[in-house]
N, C-alpha and C positions, 0 to 999 in steps of 0.2 A: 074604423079598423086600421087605417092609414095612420092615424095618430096616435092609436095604441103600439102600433109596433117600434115607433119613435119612440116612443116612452119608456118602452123596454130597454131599448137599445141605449138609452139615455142614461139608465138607471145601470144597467151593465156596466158602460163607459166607464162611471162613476166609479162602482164597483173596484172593479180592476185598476183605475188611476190610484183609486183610497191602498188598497193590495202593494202594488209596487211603491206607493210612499210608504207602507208601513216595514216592507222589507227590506228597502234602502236604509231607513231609519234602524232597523235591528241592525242589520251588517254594519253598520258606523257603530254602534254600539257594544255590537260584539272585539270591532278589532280596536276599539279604542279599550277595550277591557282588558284585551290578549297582551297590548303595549303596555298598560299598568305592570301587569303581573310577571312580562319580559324583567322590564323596567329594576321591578322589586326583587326576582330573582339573582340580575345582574349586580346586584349592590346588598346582594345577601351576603353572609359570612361563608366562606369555605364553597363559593361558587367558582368553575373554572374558564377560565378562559381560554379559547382555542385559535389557533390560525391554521392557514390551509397550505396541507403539505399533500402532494404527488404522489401516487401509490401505483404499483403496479393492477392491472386488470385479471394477467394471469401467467402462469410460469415463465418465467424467460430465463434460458440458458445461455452458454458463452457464446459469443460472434453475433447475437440476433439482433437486427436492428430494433426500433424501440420508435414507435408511430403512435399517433395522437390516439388511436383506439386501444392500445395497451396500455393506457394511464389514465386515472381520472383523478380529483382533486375529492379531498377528504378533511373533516374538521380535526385535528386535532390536540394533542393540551400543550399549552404554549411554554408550561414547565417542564417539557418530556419531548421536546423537538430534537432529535439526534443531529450533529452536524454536519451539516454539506445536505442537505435536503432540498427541494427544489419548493417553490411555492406556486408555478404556475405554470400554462400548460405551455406558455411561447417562451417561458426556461427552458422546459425539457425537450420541446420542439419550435425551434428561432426558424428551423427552415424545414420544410418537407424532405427535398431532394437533397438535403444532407442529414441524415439522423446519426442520432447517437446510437452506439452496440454497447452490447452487455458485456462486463468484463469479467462479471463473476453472475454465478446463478441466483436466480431471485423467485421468489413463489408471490401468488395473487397476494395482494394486502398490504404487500411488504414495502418501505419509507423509499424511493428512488433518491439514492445517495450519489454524490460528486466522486467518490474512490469507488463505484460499481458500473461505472457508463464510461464511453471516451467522448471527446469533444464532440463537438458536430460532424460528421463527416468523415470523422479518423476513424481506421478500421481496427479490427480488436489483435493487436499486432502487439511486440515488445514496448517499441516506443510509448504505447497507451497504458500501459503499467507503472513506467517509470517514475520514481519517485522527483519532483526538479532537484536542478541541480546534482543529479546523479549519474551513472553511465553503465551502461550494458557488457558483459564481458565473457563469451563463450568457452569455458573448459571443456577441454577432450578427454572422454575419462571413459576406464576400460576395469575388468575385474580385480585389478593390481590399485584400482584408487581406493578403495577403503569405502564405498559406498555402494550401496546395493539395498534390495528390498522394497519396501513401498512408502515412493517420495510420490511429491507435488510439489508445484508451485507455491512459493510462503513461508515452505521449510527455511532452517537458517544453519547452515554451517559453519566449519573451521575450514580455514584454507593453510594446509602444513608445505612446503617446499624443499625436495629431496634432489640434492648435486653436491658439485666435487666442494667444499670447503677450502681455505686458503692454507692449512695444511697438510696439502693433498692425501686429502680424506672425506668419508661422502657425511656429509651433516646433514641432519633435518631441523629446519627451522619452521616458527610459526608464523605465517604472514600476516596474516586477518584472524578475526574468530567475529561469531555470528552474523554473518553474512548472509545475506537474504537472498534464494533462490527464485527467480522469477522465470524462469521455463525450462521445459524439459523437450532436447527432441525440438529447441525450437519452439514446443508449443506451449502457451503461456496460460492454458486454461486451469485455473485454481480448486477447481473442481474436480480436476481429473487425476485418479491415482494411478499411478505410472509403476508395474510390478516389472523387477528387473533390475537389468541394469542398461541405463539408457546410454545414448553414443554422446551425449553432448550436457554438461548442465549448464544453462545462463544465469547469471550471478546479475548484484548489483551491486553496487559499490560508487567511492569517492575517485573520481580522477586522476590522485595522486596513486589512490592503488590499485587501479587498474593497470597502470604504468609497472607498478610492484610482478603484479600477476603476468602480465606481459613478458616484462624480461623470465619471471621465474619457469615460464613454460617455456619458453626459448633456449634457458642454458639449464633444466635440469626437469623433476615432474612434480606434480601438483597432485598429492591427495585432499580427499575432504574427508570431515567426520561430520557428520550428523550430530546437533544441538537439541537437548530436550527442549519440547510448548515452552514450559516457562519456566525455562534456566535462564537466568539473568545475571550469575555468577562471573565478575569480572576476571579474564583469562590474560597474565601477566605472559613479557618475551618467553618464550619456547626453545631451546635449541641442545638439540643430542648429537653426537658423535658416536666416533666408533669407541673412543675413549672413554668416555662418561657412560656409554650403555654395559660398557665390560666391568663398568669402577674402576679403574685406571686412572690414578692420578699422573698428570703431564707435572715429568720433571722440569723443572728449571735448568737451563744453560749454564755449567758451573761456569765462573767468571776468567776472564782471559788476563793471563798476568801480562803486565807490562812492564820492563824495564829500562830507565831514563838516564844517562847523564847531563850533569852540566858541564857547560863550556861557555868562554866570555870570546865575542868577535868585534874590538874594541872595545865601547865603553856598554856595548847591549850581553846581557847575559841569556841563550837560549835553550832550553829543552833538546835535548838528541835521543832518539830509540834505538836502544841496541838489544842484541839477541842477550836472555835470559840465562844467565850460568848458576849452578849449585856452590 
């Protein structure tokens, strides 16, 4: 009885060893088959190739930081990668305790772009919008600026400057034209439409005319107008008077008559101005 039940157990053994060689043997078979057909797909006509870009998990709006669980990595086609993308997750988070914030609003799916985040640790402030190389520049602006309605941040303006002229008279000239708005009120979220008329717009601009804008709100006032989406129309010098808005042409100075004689003081002969006779 004793060696029948060995026997069994022998034949079991068997059994099950034979079992697991033959399933080993299929799974090697199978993935060595799956690699084939990888393989041959890869090197097919009109197959695409992917790499791994950064996507958001789920809505994020302006100021929110941006942590390892609101992003996950996704395949996708390496002809259609938008620019400024991140490709991995110690891109978009190098450090815990310093995240990046949103700087525009982003829905689940959406590509986590370099112009929609601030650096590590930067908070979602003006500076974090700023184009390089460019500079921030606050107009005060009130019902009399020519602006009103419903702005945002993004908008692009004319910046016109109204003071005395050098013949004491008030001129409007045109300082800048499409000039990119980047906060209202201070607040820089591009998302947000601002009904009204706000106390403050932040502009961006080159250095040189920021300098422009400076002096022009120091000696006189700064209107803006509002630029259509996609006017791209190039807007040549600007400047009206009191004279030009009436059509008034400025007469010329008629000319000053001069009367000269001569006279010789030795051997040099000189010019002398005397009063004019009929």
């Amino acid at each position: 009885m004793r060696a029948v039940q060995i026997g069994v157990l022998g034949i079991g053994l068997a059994l099950a060893g034979f079992g697991v060689y033959m399933a080993q043997n299929y799974v090697a078979q199978t993935r060595s088959a799956l690699a084939v057909v990888q393989a041959r797909n890869a090197a097919a006509p009109g197959a695409i190739a992917t790499v791994n870009v950064m996507v958001t998990t789920r809505p994020m709006r302006y100021g929110e930081p941006i942590r390892a669980e609101d992003v996950r990595s996704v395949a996708w086609p390496a002809n259609a990668v938008p620019p400024g993308v991140f490709n991995s997750m110690d891109d978009v988070v190098p450090d815990p305790d310093r995240p990046r914030v949103a700087l525009r609003a982003m829905e689940p799916m959406e590509p986590l772009l370099a112009v929609k985040v601030s650096e590590p640790g930067q908070p979602a402030g003006i500076t974090a919008i700023l184009t390089p190389g460019m500079r921030a520049f606050t107009i005060r602006v009130d019902q009399n600026s020519g602006i009103s309605g419903t702005l945002r941040p993004s908008d692009t303006v004319d910046i016109y400057w109204t003071g005395r002229g050098a013949q004491d008279g008030e001129v409007t000239r045109l300082l800048s034209s499409g000039v990119k708005i980047i906060a209202l009120d201070e607040n820089g979220d591009q998302d947000r439409t601002f009904n009204g008329i706000p106390r403050s717009v932040t502009v961006e601009a080159a250095p040189e005319m920021i300098a422009s804008l400076a002096q022009g709100q120091s000696t006189g006032r700064l209107s803006l107008s509002l630029v259509g989406l996609d006017d791209t129309t190039a807007t040549s010098q600007i400047q009206v008077d009191s004279r030009s808005l009436l059509g008034m042409e400025t007469r010329a100075a008629a000319p000053v008559e001069r009367c000269t004689v001569r006279t010789r003081r030795g051997s040099e002969v000189v010019m002398i101005e005397i009063p004019c006779t009929n």
